[in-house]
C-alpha positions as CSV (number, residue, x, y, z in Angstrom):
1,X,-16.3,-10.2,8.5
2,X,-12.6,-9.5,8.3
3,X,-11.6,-6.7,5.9
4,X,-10.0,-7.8,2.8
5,X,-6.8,-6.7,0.6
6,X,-6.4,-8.0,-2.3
7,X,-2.8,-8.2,-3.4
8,X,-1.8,-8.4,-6.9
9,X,0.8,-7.3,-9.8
10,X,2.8,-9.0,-12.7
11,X,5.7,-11.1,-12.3
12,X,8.7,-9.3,-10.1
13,X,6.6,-6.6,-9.0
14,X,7.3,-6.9,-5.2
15,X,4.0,-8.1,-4.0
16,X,6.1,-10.5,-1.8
17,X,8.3,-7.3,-0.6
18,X,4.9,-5.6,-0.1
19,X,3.1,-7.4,1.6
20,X,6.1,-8.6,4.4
21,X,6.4,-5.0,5.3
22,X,3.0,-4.7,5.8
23,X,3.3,-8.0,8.1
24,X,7.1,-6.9,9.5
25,X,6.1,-3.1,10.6
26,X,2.3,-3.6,11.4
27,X,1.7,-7.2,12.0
28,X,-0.9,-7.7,9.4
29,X,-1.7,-11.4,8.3
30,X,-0.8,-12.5,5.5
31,X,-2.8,-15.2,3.2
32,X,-0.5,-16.1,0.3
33,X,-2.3,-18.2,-2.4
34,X,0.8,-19.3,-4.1
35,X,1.7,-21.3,-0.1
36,X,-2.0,-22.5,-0.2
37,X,-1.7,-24.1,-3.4
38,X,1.7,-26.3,-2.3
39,X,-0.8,-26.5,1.0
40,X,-3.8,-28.5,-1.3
41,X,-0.9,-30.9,-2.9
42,X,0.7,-31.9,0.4
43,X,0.9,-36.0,0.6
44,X,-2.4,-37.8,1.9
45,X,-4.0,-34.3,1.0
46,X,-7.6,-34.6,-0.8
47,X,-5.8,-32.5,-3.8
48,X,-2.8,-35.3,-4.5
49,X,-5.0,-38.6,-4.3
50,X,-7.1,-37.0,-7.2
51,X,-4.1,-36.1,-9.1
52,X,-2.5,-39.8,-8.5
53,X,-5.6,-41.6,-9.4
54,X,-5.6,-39.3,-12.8
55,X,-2.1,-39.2,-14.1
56,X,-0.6,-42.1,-12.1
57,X,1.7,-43.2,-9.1
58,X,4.5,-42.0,-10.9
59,X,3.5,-38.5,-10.6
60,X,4.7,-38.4,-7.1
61,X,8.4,-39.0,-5.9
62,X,10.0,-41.2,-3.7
63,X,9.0,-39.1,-0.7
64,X,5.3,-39.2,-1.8
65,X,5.4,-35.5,-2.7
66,X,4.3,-34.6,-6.6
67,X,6.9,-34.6,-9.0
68,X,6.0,-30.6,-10.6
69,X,8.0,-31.0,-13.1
70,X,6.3,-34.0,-14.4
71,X,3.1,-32.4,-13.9
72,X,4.1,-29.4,-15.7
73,X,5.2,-31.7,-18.4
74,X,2.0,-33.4,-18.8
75,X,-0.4,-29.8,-18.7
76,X,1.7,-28.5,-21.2
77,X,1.1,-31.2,-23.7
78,X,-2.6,-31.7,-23.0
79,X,-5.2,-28.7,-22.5
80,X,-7.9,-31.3,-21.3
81,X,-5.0,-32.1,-18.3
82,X,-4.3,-28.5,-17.5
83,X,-7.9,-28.1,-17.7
84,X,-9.0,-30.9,-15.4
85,X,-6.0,-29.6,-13.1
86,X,-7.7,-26.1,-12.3
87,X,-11.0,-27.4,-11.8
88,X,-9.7,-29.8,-8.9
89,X,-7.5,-27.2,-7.7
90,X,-8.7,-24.0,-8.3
91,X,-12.0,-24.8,-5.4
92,X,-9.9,-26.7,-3.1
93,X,-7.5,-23.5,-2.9
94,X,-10.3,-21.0,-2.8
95,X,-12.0,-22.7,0.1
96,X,-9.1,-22.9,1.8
97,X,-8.0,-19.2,1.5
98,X,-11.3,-18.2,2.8
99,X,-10.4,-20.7,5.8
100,X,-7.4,-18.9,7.0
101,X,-9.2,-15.5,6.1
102,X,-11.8,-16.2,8.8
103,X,-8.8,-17.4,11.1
104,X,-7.4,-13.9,10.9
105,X,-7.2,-11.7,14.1
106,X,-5.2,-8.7,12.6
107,X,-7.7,-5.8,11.6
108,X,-7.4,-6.7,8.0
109,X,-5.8,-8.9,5.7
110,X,-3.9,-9.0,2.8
111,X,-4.9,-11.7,0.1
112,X,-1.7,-12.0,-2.4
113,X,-2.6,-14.0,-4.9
114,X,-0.4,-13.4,-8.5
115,X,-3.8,-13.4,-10.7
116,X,-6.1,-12.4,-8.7
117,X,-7.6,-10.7,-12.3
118,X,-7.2,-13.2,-14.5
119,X,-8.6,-15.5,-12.0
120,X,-11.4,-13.4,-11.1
121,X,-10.9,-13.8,-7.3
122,X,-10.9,-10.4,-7.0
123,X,-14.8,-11.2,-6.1
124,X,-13.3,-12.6,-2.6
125,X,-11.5,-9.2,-1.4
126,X,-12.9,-5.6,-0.1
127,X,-10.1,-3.6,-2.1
128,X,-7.2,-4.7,-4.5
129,X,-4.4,-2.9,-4.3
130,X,-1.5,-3.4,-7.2
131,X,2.2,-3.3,-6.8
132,X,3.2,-1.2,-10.1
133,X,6.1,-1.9,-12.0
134,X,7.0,-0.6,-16.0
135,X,7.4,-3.8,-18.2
136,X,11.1,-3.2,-18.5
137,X,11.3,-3.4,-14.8
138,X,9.7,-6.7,-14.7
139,X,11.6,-8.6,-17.8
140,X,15.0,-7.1,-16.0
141,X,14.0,-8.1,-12.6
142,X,12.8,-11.7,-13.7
143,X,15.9,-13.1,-16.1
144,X,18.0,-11.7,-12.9
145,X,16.0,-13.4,-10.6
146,X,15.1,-16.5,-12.3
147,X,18.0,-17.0,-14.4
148,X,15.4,-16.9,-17.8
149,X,16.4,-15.8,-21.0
150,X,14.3,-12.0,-21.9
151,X,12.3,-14.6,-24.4
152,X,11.2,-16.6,-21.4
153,X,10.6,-13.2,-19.6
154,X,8.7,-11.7,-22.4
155,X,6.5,-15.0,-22.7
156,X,5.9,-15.0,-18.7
157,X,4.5,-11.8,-18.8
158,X,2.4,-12.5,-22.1
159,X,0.1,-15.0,-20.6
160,X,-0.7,-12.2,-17.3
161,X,-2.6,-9.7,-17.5
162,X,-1.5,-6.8,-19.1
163,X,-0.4,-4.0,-16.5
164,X,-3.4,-1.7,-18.3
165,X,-5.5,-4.2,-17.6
166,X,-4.8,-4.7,-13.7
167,X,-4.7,-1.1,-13.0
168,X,-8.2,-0.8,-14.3
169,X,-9.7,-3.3,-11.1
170,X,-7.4,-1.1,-8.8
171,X,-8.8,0.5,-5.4
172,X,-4.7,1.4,-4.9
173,X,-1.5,1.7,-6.2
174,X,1.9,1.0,-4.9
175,X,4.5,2.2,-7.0
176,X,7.9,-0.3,-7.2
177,X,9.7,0.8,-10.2
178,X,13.1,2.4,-8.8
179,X,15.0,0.0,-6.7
180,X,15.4,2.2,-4.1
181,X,12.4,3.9,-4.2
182,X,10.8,4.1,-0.4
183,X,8.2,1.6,-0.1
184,X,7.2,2.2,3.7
185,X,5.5,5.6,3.6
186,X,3.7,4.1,0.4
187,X,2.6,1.3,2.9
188,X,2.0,3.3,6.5
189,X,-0.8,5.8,4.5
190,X,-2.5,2.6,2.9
191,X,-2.3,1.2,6.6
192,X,-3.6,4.0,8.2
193,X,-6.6,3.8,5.5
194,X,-7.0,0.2,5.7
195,X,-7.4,0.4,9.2
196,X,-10.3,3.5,9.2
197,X,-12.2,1.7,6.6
198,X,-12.0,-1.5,8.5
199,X,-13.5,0.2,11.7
200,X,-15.7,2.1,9.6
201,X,-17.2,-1.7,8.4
202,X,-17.3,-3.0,12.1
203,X,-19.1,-0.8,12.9
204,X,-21.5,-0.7,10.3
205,X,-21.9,-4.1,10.5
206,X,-22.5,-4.2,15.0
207,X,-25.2,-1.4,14.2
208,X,-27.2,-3.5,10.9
209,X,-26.7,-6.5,13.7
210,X,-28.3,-4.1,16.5
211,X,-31.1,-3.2,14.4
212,X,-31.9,-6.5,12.8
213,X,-32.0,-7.9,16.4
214,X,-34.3,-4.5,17.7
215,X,-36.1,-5.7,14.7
216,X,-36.8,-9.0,16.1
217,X,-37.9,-8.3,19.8
């Protein structure tokens, strides 16, 4: 079984910056839940026929690709919709994230997946590690980024969980709060314990396999 990280933190945390070093320095894969959800929408995909036959042909462009902002615009208005939505979705996404995490050749892998808590697919990963930001961090990073008024920000960060909260399901903490605070030497010591505990489990798991086999004969 491949070793999972669990990659998490609120809105303009750097989970993105995080988890490309990992990949850039040490050539850990990556399994980003936010590209496996545009993944389970693509045309002819199992995910958009159900969505067409619910809401409609005209929830898809000229191109045949879904129109978000319609869709938006209809979950926002309707909770039955937005409900209906993540029950379709939210398995078709899972099973596919644990697709490409059986896939995966590097030593471990990192799982980034924005609400891994409020989600509860935290139950899918070996360790969660958060990328730590102050609030006032996060509201200046995401009306720069985003272009949002610091009401929008405010109301973005409102509906995740609160940074108390995530820190509580922590195994580790990266700490992003200073722009130029050094992120690498954060990341090479998690590495260099990522990778002992995922040897650790291999071989764990060859010697259970051993026995259960000796067991057998």
């Amino acid at each position: 079984m491949t070793f999972v990280v669990g990659v998490t933190g609120g809105i303009a945390s750097g989970k993105t910056t995080v988890a490309d070093l990992f990949q850039q320095h040490f050539n850990i894969e990556i399994v980003d839940a936010d590209i496996v959800a545009r993944e389970v929408v693509e045309p002819n995909s199992e995910g958009l026929n159900a969505i067409i036959q619910h809401f409609g042909s005209d929830i898809v462009v000229e191109n045949g690709e879904l129109n978000r902002a319609k869709l938006r615009e209809k979950i926002f208005s309707n909770p039955a919709d937005k409900q209906w939505l993540n029950a379709l979705l939210h398995p078709l996404i899972r099973l596919k994230m644990q697709a490409e995490i059986k896939a995966v050749s590097s030593p471990y892998v990192l799982l980034v997946v924005p609400l891994l808590i409020e989600n509860n697919l935290q139950v899918m990963t070996d360790r969660v590690l958060v990328v730590d930001v102050n609030e006032e961090t996060q509201i200046e990073r995401t009306m720069n980024r985003d272009g949002v008024s610091i009401e929008q920000a405010q109301s973005i960060l409102s509906s995740q969980s609160s940074r108390e909260e995530r820190l509580s399901f922590a195994d580790d903490v990266i700490k992003n709060d200073t722009k130029n605070r050094e992120l690498l030497p954060q990341i090479t010591e998690l590495h260099q314990k990522y990778l002992a505990i995922s040897k650790q489990n291999r071989e764990n798991s060859k010697e259970t396999f051993e026995g259960d086999i000796n067991d057998h004969s």
